[in-house]
C-alpha positions in Angstrom: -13.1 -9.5 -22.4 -13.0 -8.9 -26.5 -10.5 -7.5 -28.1 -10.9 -5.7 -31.9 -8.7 -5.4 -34.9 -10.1 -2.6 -36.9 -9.2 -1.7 -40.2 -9.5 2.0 -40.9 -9.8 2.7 -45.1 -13.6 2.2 -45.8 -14.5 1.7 -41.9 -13.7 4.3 -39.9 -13.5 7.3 -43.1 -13.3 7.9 -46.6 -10.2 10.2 -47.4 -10.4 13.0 -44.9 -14.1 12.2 -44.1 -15.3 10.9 -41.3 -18.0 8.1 -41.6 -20.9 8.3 -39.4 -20.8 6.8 -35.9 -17.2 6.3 -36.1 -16.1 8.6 -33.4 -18.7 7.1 -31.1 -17.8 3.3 -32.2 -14.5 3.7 -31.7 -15.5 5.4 -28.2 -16.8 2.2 -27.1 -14.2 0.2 -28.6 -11.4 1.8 -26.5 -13.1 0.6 -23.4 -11.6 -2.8 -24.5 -8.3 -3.9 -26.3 -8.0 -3.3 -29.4 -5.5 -2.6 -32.2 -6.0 -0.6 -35.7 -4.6 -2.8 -38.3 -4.3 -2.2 -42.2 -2.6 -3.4 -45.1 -1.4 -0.2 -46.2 2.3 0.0 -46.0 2.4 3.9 -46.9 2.4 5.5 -43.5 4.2 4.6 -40.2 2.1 3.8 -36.8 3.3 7.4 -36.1 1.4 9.3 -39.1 -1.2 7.0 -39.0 -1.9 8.1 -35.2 -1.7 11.9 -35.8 -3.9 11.0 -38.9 -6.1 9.5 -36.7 -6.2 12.3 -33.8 -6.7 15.3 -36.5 -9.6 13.6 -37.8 -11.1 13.9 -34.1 -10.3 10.2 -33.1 -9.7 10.3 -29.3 -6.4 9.1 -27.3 -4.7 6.9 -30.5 -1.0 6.0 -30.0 1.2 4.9 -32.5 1.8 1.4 -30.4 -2.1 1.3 -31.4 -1.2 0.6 -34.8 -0.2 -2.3 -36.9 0.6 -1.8 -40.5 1.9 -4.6 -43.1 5.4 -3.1 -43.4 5.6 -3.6 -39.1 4.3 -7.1 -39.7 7.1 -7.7 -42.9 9.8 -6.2 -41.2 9.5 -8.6 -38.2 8.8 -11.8 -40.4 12.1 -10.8 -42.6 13.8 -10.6 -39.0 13.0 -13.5 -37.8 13.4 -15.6 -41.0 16.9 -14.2 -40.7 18.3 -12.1 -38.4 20.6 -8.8 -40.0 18.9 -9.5 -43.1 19.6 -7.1 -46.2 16.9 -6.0 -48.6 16.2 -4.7 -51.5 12.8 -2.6 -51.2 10.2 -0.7 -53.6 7.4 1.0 -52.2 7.0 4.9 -50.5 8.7 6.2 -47.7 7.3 4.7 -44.2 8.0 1.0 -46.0 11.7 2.0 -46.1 12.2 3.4 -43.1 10.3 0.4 -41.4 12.8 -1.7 -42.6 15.7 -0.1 -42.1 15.2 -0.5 -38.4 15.1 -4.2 -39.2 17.7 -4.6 -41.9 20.2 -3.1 -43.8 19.4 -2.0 -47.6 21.2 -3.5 -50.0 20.6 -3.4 -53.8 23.4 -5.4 -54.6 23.4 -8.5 -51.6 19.4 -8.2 -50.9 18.5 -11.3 -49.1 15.1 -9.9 -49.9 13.2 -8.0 -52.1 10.8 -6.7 -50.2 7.3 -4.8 -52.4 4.8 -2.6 -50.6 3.0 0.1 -52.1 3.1 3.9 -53.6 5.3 5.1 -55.2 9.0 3.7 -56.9 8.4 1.3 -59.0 9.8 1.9 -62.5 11.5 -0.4 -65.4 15.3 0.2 -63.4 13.7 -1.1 -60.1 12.0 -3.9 -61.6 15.2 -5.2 -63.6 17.0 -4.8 -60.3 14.7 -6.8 -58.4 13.8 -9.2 -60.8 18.1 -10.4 -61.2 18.3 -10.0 -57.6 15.7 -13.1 -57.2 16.7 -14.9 -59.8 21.1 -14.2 -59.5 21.1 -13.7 -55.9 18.1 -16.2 -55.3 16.8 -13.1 -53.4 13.1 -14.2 -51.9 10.4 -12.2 -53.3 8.1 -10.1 -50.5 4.7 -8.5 -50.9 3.5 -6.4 -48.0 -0.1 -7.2 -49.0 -1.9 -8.6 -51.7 -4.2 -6.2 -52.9 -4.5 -5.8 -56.3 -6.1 -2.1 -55.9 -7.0 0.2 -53.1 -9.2 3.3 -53.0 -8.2 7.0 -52.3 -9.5 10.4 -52.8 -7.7 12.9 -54.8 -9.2 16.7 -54.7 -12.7 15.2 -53.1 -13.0 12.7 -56.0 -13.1 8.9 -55.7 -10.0 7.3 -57.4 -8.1 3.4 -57.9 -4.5 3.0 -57.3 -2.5 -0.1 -58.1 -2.1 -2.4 -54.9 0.4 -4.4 -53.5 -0.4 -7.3 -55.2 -0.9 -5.5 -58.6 2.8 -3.9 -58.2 4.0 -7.7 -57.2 2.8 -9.0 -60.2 5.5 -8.3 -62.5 8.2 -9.4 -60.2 6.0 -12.8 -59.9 5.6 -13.6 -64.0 9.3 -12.6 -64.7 11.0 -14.8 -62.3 8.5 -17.4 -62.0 8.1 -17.3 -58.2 5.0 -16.6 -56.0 6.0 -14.1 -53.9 5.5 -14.1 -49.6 2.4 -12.5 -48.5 2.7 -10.9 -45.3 -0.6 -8.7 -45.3 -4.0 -10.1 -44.5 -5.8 -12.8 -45.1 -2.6 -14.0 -44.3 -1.9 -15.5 -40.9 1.3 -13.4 -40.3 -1.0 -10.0 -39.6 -3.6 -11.2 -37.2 -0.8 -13.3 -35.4 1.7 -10.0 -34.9 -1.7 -8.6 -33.7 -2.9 -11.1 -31.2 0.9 -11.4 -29.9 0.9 -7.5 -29.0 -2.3 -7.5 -27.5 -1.8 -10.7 -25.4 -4.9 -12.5 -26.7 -6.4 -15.7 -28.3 -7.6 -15.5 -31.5 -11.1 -16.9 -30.2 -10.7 -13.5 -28.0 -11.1 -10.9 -31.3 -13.5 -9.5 -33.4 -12.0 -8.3 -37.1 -14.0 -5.3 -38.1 -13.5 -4.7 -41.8 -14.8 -3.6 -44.6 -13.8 -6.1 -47.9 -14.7 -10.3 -47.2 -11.7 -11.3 -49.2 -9.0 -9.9 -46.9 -10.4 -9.1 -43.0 -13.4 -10.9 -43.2 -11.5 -14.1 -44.7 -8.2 -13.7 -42.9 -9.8 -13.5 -39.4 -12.3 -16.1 -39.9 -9.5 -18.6 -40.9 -7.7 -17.6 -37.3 -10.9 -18.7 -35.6 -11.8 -14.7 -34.7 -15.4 -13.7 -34.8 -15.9 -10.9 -37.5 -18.0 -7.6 -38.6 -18.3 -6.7 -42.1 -19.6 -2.8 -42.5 -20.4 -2.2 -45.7 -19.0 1.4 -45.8 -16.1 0.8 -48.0 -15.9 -0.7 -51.4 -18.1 -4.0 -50.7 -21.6 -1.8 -50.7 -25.2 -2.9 -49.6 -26.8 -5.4 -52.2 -23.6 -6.9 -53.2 -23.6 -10.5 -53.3 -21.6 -12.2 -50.8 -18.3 -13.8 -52.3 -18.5 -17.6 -53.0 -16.2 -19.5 -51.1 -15.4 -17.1 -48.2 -17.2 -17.7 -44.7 -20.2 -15.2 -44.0 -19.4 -12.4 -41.6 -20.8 -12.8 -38.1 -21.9 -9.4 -38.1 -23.0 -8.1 -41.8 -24.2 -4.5 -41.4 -24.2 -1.4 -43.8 -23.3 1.2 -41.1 -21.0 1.8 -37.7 -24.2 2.8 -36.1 -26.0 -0.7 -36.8 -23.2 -2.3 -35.5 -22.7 -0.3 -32.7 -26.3 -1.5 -31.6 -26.0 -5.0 -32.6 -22.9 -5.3 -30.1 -25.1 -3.7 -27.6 -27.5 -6.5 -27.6 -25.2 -8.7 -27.8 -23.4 -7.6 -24.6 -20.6 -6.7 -26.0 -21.2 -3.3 -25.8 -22.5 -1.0 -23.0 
């Protein structure tokens, strides 16, 4: 049977809005396995699940979700075990890691850069002598160099992980980790917990250059919906493989899995 990683952001609502078929695509989609997966390292599985369930989304579970700081946390764990850190980034990144290391500013076997807020010119110096003094290895949650949010109904850009890495990465010379997707690290945590094969998934996303990419490089088929910040008309991306499914709502989708038989 297929299994789905859907990211939320641009997919399944904009803000506190609700796109159109969502409730009734991920209706379908919890008649197989499936796993909500996202870059953004803000909120824990927890928040993201009551998010999920105020906004009318049936029967979501935090062990539904899978968030760059879950995937970071257990790729600084096993890269080495009782590790200490050094971490800059809001809330649900800290206490992510915290279950999986010990913070330490001054020892950091890692510094570990997610996204929100924290980062300031203190922070920086910190981390940037802790890679270079400590030989500290340099983490980025995920690398995206801006997300979108809403702010009092109004569209609005914040700095992403890859845009607060940045400064770490030209100080100190070194390319930091990327755990998030396209990375491998993501889609493998994800294909571990649900007990599939790669060939098994399909990525439902909204942007080419992170799920649509990332997925297809894993060998998982993959849905672009053009809801999010990649709109209808724009050109596709040179160099990234073409979607298997490139659709401008939930609702088209819904109905091109149904004649596919992949829906009922």
């Amino acid at each position: 049977m297929t299994a789905f990683l859907l990211d939320m952001d641009g997919v399944l609502y904009h803000g506190k809005k609700v796109l159109q078929g969502a409730l009734e695509f991920v209706e379908q989609v919890s008649q197989h396995q499936y796993l909500f997966v996202t870059n953004n390292p803000t909120r824990s599985p927890a928040q993201v699940a009551d998010r999920l369930s105020r906004m009318g989304f049936s029967d979501v579970y935090a062990e539904q979700v899978l968030t760059s700081a879950d995937a970071a946390a257990l790729w600084l764990r096993q890269q080495k075990p009782g590790f200490r850190y050094f971490a800059i980034g809001a809330k649900a990144l800290h206490e992510t890691l915290a279950k999986a290391g010990t913070e330490d500013p001054q020892q950091a076997d890692f510094v570990v850069v997610g996204e929100g807020p924290g980062l300031d010119y203190e922070k920086l110096t910190l981390g940037i002598n802790l890679v270079l003094s400590r030989k500290a290895r340099l983490v980025a949650t995920n690398p995206d160099s801006s997300v979108d949010s809403w702010c009092k109904g109004e569209a609005q850009v914040l700095p992403g992980g890859g845009a607060l890495v940045a400064p770490f990465e030209v100080a100190t010379g070194q390319k930091a980790v990327v755990i998030g997707k396209p990375h491998r690290f993501l889609y493998e945590m994800a294909t571990e917990r649900l007990g599939v094969s790669p060939g098994d998934c399909i990525m439902v996303g909204d942007r080419p250059d992170t799920d649509v990419a990332g997925a297809a490089a894993m060998g998982m088929k993959t849905a672009l919906v053009r809801t999010g910040r990649f709109l209808p008309g724009s050109s596709w991306p040179k160099g990234i493989a073409r979607a298997d499914w490139d659709v401008e709502t939930l609702i088209e989708l819904q109905a091109a899995f149904k004649v596919a038989g992949i829906f009922r």
